[in-house]
Structures are given as C-alpha cells and as structure tokens.
C-alpha positions in Angstrom: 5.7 17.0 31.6 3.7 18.9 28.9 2.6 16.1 26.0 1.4 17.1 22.5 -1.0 15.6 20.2 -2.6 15.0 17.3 -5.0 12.2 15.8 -5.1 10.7 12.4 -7.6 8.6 9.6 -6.7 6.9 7.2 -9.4 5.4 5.3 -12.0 4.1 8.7 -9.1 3.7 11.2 -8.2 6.0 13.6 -5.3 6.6 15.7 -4.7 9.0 18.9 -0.8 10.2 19.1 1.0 11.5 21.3 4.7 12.8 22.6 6.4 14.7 24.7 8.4 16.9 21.7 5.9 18.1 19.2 8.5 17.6 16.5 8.2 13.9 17.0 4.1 14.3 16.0 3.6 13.5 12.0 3.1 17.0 10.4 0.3 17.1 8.4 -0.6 17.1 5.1 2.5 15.1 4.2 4.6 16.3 1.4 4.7 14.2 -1.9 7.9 12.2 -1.5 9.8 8.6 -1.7 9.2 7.9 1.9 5.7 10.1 1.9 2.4 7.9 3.5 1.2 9.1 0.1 2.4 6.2 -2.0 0.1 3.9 0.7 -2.8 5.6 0.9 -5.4 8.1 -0.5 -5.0 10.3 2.2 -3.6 10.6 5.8 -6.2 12.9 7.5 -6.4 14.9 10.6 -8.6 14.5 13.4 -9.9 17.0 16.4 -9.2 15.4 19.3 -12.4 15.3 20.7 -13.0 12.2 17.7 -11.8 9.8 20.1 -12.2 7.4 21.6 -9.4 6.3 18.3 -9.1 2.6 17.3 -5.2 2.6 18.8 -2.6 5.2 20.4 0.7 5.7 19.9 3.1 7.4 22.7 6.4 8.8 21.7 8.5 9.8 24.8 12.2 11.6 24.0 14.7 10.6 26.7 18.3 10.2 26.6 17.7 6.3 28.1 18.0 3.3 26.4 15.3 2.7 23.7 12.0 1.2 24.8 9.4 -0.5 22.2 6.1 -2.0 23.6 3.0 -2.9 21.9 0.4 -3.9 24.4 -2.9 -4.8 22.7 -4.2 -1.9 20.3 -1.4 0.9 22.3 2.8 1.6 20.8 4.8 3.0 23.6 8.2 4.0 22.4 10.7 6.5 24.5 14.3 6.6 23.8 16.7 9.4 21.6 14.5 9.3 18.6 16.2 12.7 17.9 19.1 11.3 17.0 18.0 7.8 15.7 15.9 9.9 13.0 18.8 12.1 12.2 21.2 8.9 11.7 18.7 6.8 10.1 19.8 5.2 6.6 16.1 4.7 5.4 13.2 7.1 7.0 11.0 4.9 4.9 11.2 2.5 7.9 10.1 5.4 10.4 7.7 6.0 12.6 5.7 8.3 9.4 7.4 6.6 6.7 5.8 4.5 3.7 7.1 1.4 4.8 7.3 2.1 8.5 5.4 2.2 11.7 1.6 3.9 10.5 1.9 2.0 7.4 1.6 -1.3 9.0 -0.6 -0.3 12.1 -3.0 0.7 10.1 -3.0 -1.9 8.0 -3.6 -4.4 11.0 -6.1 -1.5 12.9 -8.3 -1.6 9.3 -8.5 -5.5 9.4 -9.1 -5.8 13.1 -11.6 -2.7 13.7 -13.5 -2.7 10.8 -13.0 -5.6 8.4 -11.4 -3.8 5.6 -8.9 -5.9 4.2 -5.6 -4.7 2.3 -3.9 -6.4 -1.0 -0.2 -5.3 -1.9 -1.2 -4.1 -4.9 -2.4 -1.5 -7.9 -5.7 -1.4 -9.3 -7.1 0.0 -12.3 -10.9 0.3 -13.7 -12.6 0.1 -17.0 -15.3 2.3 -16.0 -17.0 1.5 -19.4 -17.2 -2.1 -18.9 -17.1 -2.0 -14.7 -13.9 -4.1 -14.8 -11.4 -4.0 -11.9 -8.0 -5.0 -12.7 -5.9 -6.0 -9.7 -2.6 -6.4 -10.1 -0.8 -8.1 -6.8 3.0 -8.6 -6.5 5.4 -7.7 -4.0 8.6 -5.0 -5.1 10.4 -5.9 -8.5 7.4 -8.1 -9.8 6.2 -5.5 -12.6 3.3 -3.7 -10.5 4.3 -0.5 -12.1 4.7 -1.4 -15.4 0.8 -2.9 -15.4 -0.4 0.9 -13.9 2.0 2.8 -16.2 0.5 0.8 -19.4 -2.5 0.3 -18.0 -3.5 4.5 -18.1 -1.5 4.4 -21.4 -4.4 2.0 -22.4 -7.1 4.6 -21.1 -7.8 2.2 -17.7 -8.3 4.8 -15.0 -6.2 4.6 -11.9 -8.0 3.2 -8.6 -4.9 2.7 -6.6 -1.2 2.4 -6.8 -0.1 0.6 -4.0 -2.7 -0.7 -1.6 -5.8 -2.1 -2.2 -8.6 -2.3 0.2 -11.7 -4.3 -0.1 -14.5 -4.9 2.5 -17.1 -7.9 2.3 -20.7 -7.4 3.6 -23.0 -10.5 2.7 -22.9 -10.7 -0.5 -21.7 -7.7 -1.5 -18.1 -6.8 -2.0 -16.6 -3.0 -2.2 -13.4 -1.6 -3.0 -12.3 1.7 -1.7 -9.9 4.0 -3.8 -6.3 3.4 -2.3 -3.1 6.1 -2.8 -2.8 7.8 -6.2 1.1 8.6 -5.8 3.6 6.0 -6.9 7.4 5.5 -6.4 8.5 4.9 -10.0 12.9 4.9 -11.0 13.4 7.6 -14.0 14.6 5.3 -15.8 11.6 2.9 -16.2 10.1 6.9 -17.0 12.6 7.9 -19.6 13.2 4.2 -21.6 9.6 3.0 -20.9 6.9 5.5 -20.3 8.5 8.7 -21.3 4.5 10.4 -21.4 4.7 10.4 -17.1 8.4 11.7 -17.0 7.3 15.2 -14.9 8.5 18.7 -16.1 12.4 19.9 -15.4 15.9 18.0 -16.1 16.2 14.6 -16.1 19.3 12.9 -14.7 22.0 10.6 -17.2 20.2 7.6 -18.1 22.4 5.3 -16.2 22.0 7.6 -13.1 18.2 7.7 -13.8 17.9 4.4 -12.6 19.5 4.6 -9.5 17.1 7.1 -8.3 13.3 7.2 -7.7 10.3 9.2 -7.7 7.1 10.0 -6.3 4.9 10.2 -9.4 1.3 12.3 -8.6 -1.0 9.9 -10.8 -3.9 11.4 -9.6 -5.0 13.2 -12.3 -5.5 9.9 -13.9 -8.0 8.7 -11.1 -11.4 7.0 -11.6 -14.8 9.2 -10.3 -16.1 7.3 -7.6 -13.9 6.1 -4.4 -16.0 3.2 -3.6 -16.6 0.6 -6.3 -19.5 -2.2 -5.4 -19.0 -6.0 -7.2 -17.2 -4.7 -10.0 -16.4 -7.5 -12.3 -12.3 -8.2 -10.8 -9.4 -9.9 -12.7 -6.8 -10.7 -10.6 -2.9 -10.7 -12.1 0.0 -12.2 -10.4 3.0 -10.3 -12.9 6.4 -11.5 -13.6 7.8 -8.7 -16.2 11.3 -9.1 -17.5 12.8 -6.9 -19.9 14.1 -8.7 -23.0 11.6 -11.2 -22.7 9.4 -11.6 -25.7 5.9 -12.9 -25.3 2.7 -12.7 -22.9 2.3 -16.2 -21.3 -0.9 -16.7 -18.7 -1.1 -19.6 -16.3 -5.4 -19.2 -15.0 -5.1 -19.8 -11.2 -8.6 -22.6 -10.9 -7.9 -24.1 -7.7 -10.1 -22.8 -5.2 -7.6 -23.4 -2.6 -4.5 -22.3 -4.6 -6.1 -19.0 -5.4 -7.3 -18.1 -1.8 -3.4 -19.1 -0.6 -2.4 -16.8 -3.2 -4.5 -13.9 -2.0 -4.1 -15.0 1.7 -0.4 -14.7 1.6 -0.5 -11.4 -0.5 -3.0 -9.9 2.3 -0.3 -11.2 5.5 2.6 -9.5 3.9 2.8 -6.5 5.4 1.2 -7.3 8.3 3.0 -10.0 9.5 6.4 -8.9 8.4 8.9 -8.1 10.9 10.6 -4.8 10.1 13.8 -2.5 11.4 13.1 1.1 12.8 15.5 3.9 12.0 18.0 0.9 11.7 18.1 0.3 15.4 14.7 -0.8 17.0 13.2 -4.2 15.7 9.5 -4.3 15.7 8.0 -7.5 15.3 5.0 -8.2 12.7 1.4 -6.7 13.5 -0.3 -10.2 12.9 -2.3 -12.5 15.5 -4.0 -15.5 15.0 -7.4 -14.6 15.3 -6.6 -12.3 12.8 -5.0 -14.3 10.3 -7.8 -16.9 10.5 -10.5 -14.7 9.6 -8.1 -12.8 6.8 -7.8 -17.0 5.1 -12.0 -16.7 5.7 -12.0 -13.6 3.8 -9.5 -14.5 0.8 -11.4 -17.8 0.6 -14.7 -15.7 0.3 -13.2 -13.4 -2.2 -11.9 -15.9 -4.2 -15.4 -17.7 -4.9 -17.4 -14.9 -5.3 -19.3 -13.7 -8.5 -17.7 -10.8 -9.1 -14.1 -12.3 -9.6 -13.9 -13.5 -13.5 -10.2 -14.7 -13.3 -6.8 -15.5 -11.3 -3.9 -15.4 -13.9 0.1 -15.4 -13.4 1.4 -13.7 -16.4 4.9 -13.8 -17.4 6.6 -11.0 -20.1 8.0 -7.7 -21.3 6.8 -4.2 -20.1 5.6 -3.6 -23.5 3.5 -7.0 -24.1 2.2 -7.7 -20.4 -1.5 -7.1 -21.1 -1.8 -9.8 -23.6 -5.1 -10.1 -24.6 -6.1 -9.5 -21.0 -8.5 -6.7 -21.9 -10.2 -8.6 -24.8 -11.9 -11.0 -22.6 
C-alpha cells in the first residue's frame, strides 16, 4: 500500500503524518478561513521529512470498515471512510485540520509535554511604549474580541488573537507571538468596530450576525515575536451590551489566581470533543501533565512581571476602564 506524507511545526512542536490517500494530508499553507488553523496559531509550517524524528505521528488509513480511533502514547491511528465522514460533516472546525479539531489540541498537549510551552485561551495585546502585555483570557462569548478590537483602536499592537503561549525558564518568563487571524460576527464589525469591516458588500444587519469571519489582524501586529518579562495584566472579561459601567474585582489570592489560570490553560486540552460528528476523541490531558501545568500557573501567578489579576464586567465601548492608566 503506497502511504503519503507530510510533517508540520507549529510553534517548537513537531508532528510526522501520514495516510494512505494524499487528500486526507493537511494542504499547506492553509487558506484564511472560519475553520482555518490560522485563527490558533501564527503559523502552521512545513517540514522535510528528514526533520524527524517529530514529537508525535498521526496515521490516517481510508477503508470502507468501521471507524477506528487510537491514541497510544505520543502516536493517532485513525482508519475508517473519512471520505465521506468529511463530506457529511456539520462542522469541519472539529476535523482532523480544523481550528477546533484534532492538530489544534495535539499540539497544544505536544507543546506542554515536549517543550514546556504552555498555552492560555486567550488574546494578547502590547504597549510596546511602556512593555505592557495585556492578556485577556475567556472562553467563547466572554468579550475576548471586543478587548482586541478596542484594544488596536487604542493603538495597543496585536500579539495574539486566540492562543497565548508562554514558556518559564528560571526566572525568566517569555511569551511567543500566537495567530494574528480572528473569527469575528459582521455584526460586532458593522454596529461596533466598523474601522475592521474588510472591503466588498456587507450582508443585512440582522443577517450580519448570523455569520462570521476570519479577520487578517496582522497588519496590526507588534515587531518582535518573543517578548521577555514584559510587565503582564491579566483580564478575566464579562462584556454585555447595554450594560453601562466598567466594574473591576483584583484577583489577590495567590491560590484563586493560579486556579484561575490553571483551569484557563486545561481547557482545551482536557476537553473531550466530537470528530466530523461521528468519532469521540477523548481529552489530550494526563496527570503528570496537569500537575506540572498547576506548578506552572502557580509560578506565573507570583512572578514579578505580573502587575494584576482583574475580572471586569461591562459594555464593548467602556471595557478598558481605566485599565491603561495604571
């Protein structure tokens, strides 16, 4: 049986894959989409084979039998009729290539595991005047965007729009640039931040926000991709529209802030997901690894560099507060 292959990086992991239908293989560069790897991460790259040995494989087989899933140690092994599970699927987000899918959160276990890089579900922004890294964490509907969207508005250059990666060595913390694409509804665009709606026709306004995006924010990106003890505010949002007001609750408890972090970091690792609607994978988490990840947030949480751990609760258009004043 002839097998095709190709190897990827994203960021310091690697991974080796293969497959009997060369279809089935992630074609590279990915196109700037909804479901595109591009809203994850900076960039998906491609590897010569001879890189290897790769920090995990993943095996696709095509066969007309019953679908097969196995994850044994840092090696995937699925064969079944992908063909037709990806032609049928509801949501290729939750593919094997997709933004919330199979890559997505390998890798986000692989970069933990192989090379203690660890990976908030969050945007970041810097104040490259003042070294300030704004990290915004918060999981889908929590105001993420709105903080980026206002946050360039403000001048703040974009470091990431989705995933945030930081790596502690001694006493030295650095953050690595994360994706500069985000997955924004036209209507947040057209009613909130008209400045980022792209060139062409927009939809009804009532349609608009039915339908998203993928927003290239990269024009908007800060210089360097590695940032080294920045000074870091951390922001758990809650944006409602209507609301009036910024109110801030500071975070202080050692132990409440590092939970906080802890459980932001696990998300998408642990989280069981569906694939193509059929296959159920279960969570990319292990103990050893989650004990170390607590370590890290704990760490993190107590070092110099972090000035503050707020919740905020608002409106789109107040949600910064006095946040940049202090």
């Amino acid at each position: 049986m002839k097998m095709f292959r190709k190897a990827v990086r994203i960021l310091k992991a690697t991974v080796g894959i293969t497959s009997n239908h060369e279809p089935h293989l992630p074609g590279l560069p990915f196109p700037l989409e909804v479901k595109s790897l591009h809203t994850d991460f900076k960039e998906v790259e491609e590897l010569s084979w001879d890189h290897g040995p790769f920090d995990a494989t993943i095996s696709i087989e095509e066969s007309q039998q019953p679908t097969v899933f196995d994850r044994t140690g840092d090696s995937i092994r699925f064969s079944g009729p992908l063909t037709s599970l990806e032609a049928e699927a509801t949501d290729l987000r939750f593919g094997f290539w997709g933004n919330q899918g199979l890559l997505y959160r390998f890798v986000l276990s692989l970069l933990e595991k192989k090379h203690g890089i660890y990976n908030l579900h969050a945007c970041a922004l810097f104040d490259e005047e003042n070294d300030r890294l704004y990290v915004v964490m918060g999981g889908a509907g929590s105001g993420k965007t709105v903080y980026l969207l206002s946050g360039l508005e403000k001048d703040l250059t974009l470091f990431s729009t989705e995933t945030v990666h930081f790596q502690i060595r001694g006493a030295d913390i650095s953050w690595f640039k994360g994706s500069l694409a985000d997955n924004v509804r036209l209507g947040n665009l057209m009613v909130n931040f008209p400045r980022f709606l792209p060139e062409g026709p927009t939809p009804a306004t009532e349609k608009a926000w039915q339908k998203k995006i993928a927003l290239d924010l990269s024009s908007y990106q800060t210089g360097s991709d590695i940032i080294k003890n920045p000074d870091v505010f951390f922001i758990l949002p809650h944006i409602e529209e209507g609301r009036k007001g910024f109110i801030s609750d500071p975070i202080t408890e050692r132990q409440n802030s590092a939970k906080a972090v802890f459980d932001n970091l696990s998300s998408k690792i642990a989280e069981s997901f569906v694939l193509y609607d059929h296959v159920p994978v279960l969570g990319f988490d292990e103990e050893g690894l989650a004990r170390r990840r607590l370590e890290a947030a704990t760490i993190l949480v107590s070092h110099f560099s972090i000035q503050s751990i707020i919740s905020v609760l608002s409106n789109p258009y107040e949600c910064w507060g006095n946040l940049l004043d202090q």
